[in-house]
C-alpha positions in Angstrom: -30.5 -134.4 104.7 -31.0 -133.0 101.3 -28.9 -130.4 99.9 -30.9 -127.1 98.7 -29.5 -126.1 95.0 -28.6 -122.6 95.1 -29.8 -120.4 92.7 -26.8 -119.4 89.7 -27.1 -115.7 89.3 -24.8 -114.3 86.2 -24.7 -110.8 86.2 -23.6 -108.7 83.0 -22.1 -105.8 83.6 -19.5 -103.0 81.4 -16.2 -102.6 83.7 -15.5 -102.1 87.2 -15.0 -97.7 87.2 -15.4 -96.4 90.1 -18.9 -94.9 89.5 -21.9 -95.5 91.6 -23.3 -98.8 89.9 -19.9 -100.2 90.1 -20.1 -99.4 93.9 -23.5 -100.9 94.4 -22.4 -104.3 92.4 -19.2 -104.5 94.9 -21.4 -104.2 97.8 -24.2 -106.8 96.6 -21.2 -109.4 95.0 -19.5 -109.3 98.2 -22.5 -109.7 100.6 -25.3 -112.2 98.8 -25.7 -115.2 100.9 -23.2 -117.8 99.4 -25.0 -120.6 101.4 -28.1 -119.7 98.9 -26.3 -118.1 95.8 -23.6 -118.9 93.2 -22.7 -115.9 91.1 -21.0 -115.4 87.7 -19.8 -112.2 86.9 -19.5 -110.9 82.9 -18.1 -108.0 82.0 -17.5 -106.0 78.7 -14.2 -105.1 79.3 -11.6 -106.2 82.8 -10.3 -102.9 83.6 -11.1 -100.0 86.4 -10.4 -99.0 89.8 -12.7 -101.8 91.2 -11.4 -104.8 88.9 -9.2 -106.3 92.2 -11.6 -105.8 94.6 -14.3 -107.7 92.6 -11.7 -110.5 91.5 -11.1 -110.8 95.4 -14.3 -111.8 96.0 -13.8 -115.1 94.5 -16.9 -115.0 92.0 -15.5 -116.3 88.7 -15.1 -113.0 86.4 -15.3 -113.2 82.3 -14.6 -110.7 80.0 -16.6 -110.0 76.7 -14.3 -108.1 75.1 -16.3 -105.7 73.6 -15.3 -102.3 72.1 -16.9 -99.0 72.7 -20.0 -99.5 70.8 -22.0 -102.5 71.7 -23.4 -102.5 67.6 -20.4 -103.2 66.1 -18.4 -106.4 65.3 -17.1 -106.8 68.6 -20.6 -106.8 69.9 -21.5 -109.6 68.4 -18.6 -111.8 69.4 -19.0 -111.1 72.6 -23.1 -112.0 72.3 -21.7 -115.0 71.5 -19.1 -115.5 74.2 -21.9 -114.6 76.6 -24.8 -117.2 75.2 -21.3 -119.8 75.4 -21.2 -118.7 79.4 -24.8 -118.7 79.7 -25.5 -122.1 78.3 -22.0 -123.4 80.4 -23.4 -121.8 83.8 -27.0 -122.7 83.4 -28.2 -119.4 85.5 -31.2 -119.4 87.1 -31.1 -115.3 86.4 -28.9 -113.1 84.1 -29.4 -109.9 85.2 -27.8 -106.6 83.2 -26.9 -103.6 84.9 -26.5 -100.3 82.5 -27.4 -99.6 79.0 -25.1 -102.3 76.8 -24.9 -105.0 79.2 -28.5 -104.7 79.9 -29.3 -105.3 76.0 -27.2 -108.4 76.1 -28.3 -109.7 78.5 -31.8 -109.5 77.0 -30.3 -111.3 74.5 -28.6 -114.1 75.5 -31.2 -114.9 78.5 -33.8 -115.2 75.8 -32.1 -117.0 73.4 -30.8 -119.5 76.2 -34.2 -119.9 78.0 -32.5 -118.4 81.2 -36.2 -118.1 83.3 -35.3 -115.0 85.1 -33.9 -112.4 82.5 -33.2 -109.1 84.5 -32.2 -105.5 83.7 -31.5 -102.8 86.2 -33.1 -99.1 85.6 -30.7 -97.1 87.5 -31.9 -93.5 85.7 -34.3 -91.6 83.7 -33.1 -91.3 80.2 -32.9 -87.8 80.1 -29.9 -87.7 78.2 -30.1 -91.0 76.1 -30.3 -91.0 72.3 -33.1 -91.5 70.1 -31.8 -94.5 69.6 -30.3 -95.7 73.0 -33.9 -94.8 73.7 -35.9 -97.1 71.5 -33.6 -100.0 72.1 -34.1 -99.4 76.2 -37.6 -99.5 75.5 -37.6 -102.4 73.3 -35.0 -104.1 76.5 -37.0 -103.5 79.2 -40.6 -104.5 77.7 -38.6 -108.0 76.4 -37.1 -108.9 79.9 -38.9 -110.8 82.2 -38.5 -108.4 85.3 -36.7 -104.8 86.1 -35.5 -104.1 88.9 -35.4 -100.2 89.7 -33.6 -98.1 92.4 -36.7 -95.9 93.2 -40.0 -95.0 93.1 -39.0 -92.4 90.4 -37.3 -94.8 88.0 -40.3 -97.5 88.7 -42.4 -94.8 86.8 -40.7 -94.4 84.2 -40.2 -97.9 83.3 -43.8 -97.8 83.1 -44.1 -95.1 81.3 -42.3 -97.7 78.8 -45.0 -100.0 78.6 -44.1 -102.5 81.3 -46.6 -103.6 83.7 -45.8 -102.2 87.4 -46.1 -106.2 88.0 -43.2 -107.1 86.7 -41.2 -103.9 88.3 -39.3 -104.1 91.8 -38.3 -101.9 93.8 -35.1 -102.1 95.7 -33.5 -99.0 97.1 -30.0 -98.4 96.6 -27.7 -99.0 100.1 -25.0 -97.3 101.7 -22.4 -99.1 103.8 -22.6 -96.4 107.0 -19.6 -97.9 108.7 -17.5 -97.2 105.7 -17.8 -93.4 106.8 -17.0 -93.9 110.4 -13.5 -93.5 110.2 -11.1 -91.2 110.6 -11.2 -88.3 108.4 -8.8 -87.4 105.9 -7.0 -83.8 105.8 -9.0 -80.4 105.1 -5.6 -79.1 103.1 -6.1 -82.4 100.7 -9.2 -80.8 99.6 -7.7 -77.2 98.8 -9.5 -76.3 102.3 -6.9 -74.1 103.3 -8.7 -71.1 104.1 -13.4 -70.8 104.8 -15.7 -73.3 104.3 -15.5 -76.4 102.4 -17.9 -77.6 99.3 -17.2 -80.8 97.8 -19.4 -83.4 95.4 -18.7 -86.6 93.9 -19.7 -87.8 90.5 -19.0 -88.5 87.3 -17.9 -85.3 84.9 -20.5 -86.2 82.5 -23.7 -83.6 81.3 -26.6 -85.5 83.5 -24.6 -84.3 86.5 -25.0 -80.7 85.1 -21.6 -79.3 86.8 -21.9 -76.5 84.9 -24.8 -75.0 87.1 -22.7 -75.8 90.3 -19.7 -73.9 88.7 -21.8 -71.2 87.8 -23.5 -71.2 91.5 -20.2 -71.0 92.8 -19.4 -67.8 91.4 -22.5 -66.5 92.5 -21.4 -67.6 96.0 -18.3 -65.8 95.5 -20.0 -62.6 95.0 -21.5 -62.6 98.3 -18.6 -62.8 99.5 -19.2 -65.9 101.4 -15.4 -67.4 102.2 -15.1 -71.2 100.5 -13.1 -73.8 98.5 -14.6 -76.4 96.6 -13.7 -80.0 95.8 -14.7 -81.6 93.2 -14.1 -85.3 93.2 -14.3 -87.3 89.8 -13.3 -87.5 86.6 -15.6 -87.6 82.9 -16.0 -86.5 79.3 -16.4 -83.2 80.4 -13.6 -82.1 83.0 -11.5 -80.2 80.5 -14.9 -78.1 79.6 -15.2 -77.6 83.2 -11.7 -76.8 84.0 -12.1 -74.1 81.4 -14.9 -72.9 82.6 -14.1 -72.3 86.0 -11.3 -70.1 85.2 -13.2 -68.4 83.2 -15.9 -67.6 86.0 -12.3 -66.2 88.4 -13.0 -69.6 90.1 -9.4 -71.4 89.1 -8.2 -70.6 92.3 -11.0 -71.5 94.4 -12.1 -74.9 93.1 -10.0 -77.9 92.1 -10.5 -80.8 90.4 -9.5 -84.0 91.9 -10.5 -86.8 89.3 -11.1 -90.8 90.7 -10.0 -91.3 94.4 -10.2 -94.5 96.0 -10.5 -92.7 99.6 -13.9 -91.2 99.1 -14.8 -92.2 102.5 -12.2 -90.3 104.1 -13.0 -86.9 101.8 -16.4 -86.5 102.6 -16.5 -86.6 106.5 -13.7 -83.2 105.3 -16.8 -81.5 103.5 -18.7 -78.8 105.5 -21.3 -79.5 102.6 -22.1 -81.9 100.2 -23.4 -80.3 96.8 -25.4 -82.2 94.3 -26.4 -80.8 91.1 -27.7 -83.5 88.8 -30.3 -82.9 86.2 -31.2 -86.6 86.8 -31.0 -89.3 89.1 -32.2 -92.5 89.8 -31.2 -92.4 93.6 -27.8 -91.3 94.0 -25.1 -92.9 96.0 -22.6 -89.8 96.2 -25.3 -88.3 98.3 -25.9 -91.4 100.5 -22.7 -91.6 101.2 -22.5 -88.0 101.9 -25.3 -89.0 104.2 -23.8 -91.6 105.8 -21.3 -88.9 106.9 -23.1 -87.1 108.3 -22.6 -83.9 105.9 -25.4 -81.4 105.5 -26.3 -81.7 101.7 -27.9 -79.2 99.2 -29.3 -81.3 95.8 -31.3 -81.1 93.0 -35.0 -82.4 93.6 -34.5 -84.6 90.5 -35.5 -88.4 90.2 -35.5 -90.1 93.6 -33.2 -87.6 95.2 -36.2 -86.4 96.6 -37.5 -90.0 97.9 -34.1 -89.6 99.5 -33.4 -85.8 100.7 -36.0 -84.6 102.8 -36.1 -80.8 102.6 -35.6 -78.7 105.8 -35.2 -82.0 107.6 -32.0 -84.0 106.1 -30.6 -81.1 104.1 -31.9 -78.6 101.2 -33.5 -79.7 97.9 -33.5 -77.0 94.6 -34.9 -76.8 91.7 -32.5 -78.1 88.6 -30.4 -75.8 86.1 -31.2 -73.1 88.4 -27.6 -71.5 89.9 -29.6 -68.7 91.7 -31.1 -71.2 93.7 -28.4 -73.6 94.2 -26.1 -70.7 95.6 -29.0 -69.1 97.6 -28.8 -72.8 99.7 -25.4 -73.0 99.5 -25.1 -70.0 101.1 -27.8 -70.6 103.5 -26.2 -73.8 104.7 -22.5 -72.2 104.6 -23.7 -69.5 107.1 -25.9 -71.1 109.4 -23.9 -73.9 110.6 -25.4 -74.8 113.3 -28.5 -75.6 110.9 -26.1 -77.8 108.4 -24.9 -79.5 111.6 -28.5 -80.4 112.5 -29.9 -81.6 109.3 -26.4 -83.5 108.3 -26.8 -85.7 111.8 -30.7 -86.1 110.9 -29.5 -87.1 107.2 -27.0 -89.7 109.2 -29.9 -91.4 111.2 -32.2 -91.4 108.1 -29.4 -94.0 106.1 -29.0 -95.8 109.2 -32.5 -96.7 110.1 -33.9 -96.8 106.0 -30.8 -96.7 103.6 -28.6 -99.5 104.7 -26.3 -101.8 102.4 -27.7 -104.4 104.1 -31.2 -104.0 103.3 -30.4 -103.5 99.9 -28.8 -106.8 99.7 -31.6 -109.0 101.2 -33.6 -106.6 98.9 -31.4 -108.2 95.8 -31.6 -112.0 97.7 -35.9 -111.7 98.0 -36.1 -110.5 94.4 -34.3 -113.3 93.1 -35.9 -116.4 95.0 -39.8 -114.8 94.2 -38.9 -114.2 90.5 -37.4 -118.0 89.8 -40.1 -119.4 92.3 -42.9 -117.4 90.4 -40.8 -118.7 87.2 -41.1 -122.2 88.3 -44.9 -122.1 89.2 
């Protein structure tokens, strides 16, 4: 009997924060086939809320030590320290998930004739630099293949100048059974008193909570009873927090930074709000998906590839608070409604958004790019 070699897979990644590409790297790390696949795992820095869950998996893990910005001094040693794991490890694919890693990895897999060199578009660059935007550019026409979470970001990697032949697309996966549990308590949440809105996300400008606050205080001029959650933490929660007291909304919407028990908040949520100026497909509103919530988002990116409006919940145009209250509201006070189109939005995951799909997704990729490699 002969043995089949797996195939060495080093991924390059930043740290292990609990955001949703840290999520979707827990969930492919501990699910690729290990009978087929030997991983490495290199980071920038070894810190965030994930870091023991991902050294649990038993993948070896190796730190960069790299600074804030990838262009200064401490980029360059830890270019170094990767090309020294990359010519120890031999990978078969480096792949690079996020804007620094995903240049490295360009790097490194080039300059150590890795065959399958890998970056993941997981947006669409609306709020990137100039120059975070012609180095992207330059990083994805130089790698061999990109892999891209949606139809959306597919296009706009072309739009780049790589051929569609050398783009995949692999959805990103929930796991549905992590939102089959028992709930977590309404009072938690600040739901003490009327309906429940909650979201999830980094407090960064791309999720554009400034329209939700603003929506909010439309809501509460209707009159329409409500608390809202807001789950996550970012650049711009002290702006926020400032903000919502000065819309009267202090009392009314809290601010509940990085929880670990996300899948026992959102089953609390009468609705799931989404507000995002981009997306590449987001995982908050899987998830919210997965549990069943009714969900109100931004037709951004591949939200929409996602969100089916009037079927699985309500899709709104971006920056628009008018319209982002008007659904709020319509969901808020037709319950019944949000009840139907959150169970539809559970089936939908189920039977087209699974974690499991995503991974054999990953696991195909990888065996057709190195066997295309070798031919």
């Amino acid at each position: 009997m002969t043995t089949v070699e797996r195939l060495r897979v080093m991924y390059v990644v930043g740290h292990f924060v609990a955001g949703g590409a840290e999520r979707h790297l827990l969930e492919l790390w501990s699910r690729l086939d290990r009978e087929r696949f030997e991983v490495e795992i290199v980071c920038f820095r070894r810190e965030g809320q994930f870091l023991g869950a991902v050294e649990s998996l038993g993948w070896p893990v190796h730190a960069l030590e790299i600074g804030r910005r990838v262009y200064g001094p401490s980029g360059v040693r830890g270019l170094l320290r990767l090309v020294h794991h990359a010519l120890r490890f031999r990978p078969h694919v480096i792949h690079g998930y996020l804007f620094g890693p995903d240049l490295l990895a360009m790097l490194a897999g080039r300059l150590c004739g890795v065959p399958v060199v890998a970056v993941a578009k997981r947006n669409l660059d609306a709020f990137e630099t100039r120059r975070q935007a012609r180095v992207q550019r330059l990083v994805h026409r130089a790698a061999t293949h990109v892999t891209a979470v949606s139809a959306a970001a597919a296009a706009r990697v072309e739009a780049m100048g790589v051929p569609r032949r050398r783009i995949t697309v692999i959805p990103n996966g929930v796991d549905a059974a992590r939102f089959g549990g028992a709930a977590g308590d309404r009072a938690d949440l600040g739901g003490n008193g009327g309906a429940l809105v909650g979201s999830v996300g980094c407090l960064a400008p791309r999720k554009d909570y400034g329209t939700l606050l603003e929506a909010l205080a439309l809501l509460r001029r209707r009159g329409v009873p409500f608390h809202a959650a807001l789950i996550g933490d970012g650049p711009e929660r002290a702006a926020l927090e400032a903000r919502a007291g000065a819309l009267g909304l202090a009392e009314q919407v809290r601010f509940l930074g990085e929880r670990a028990d996300v899948e026992r908040l959102l089953p609390v949520l009468d609705v799931f709000v989404l507000s995002s100026r981009e997306e590449g497909m987001p995982n908050a509103l899987l998830e919210a998906m997965a549990a069943g919530r009714p969900a109100v988002a931004t037709a951004v990116g591949g939200t929409g590839e996602v969100l089916r409006d009037g079927e699985t919940g309500w899709l709104v145009p971006p920056a628009s608070p008018a319209a982002l209250a008007a659904a709020l509201a319509d969901a808020l006070e037709h319950p019944a409604e949000a009840r139907r189109r959150g169970e539809a939005a559970r089936r939908a995951v189920h039977e087209r958004l699974g974690v499991e799909a995503m991974v054999r997704g990953h696991e195909a990729f990888y065996a057709a790019a190195v066997a295309g490699g070798r031919r």
